[in-house]
C-alpha positions as CSV (number, residue, x, y, z in Angstrom):
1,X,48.6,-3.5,6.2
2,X,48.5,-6.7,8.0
3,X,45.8,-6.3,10.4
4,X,44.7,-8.9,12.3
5,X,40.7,-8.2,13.3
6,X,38.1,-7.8,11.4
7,X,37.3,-5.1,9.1
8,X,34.0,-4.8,7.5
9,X,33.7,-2.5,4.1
10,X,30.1,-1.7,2.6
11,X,29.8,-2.3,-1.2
12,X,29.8,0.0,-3.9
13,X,25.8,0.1,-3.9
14,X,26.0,1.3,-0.2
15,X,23.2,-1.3,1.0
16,X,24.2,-1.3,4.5
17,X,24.5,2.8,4.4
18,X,21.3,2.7,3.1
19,X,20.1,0.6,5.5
20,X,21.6,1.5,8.7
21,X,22.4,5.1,8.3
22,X,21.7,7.8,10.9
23,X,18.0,8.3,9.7
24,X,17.5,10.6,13.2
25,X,20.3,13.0,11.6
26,X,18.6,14.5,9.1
27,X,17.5,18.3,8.5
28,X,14.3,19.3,6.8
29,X,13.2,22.6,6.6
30,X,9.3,23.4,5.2
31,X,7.8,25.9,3.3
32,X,4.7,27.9,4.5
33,X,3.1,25.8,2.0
34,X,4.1,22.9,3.9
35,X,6.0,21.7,1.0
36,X,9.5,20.2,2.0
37,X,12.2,22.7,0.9
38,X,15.1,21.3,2.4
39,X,15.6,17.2,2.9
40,X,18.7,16.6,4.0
41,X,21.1,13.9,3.5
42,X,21.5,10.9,5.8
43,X,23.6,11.6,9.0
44,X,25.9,11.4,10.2
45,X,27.7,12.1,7.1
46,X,24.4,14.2,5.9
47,X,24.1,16.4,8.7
48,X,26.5,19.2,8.5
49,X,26.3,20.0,5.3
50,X,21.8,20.0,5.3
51,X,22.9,22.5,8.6
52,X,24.9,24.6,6.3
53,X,22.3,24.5,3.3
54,X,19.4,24.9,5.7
55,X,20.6,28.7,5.8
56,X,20.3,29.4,2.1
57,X,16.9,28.1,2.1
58,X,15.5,29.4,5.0
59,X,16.9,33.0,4.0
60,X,15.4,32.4,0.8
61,X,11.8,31.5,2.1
62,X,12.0,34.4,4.7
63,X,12.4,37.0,2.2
């Protein structure tokens, strides 16, 4: 590709993921128990799909 800046890659243990993710992007829905029963993943990456889950769950516990 011949690029000429730097370009960083996280390894495949995804320490810097896990370190730096988007910890403020992240869905949890409780139970009336105040159990969690819904933690969603790490945003940003985490975030749309813990939205779209978050449905199912709360559907469920409102039943």
């Amino acid at each position: 590709m011949k690029l000429t800046l730097p370009i960083l890659v996280d390894a495949l243990d995804d320490q810097v993921n896990n370190l730096y993710g988007g910890w403020p992007d992240r869905v949890y829905v409780i139970d009336a128990d105040g159990k969690i029963a819904l933690k969603g993943g790490m945003g940003p990456g985490g975030f749309t799909p813990s939205v779209k889950a978050a449905s199912g769950v709360l559907e469920k516990l409102t039943k």
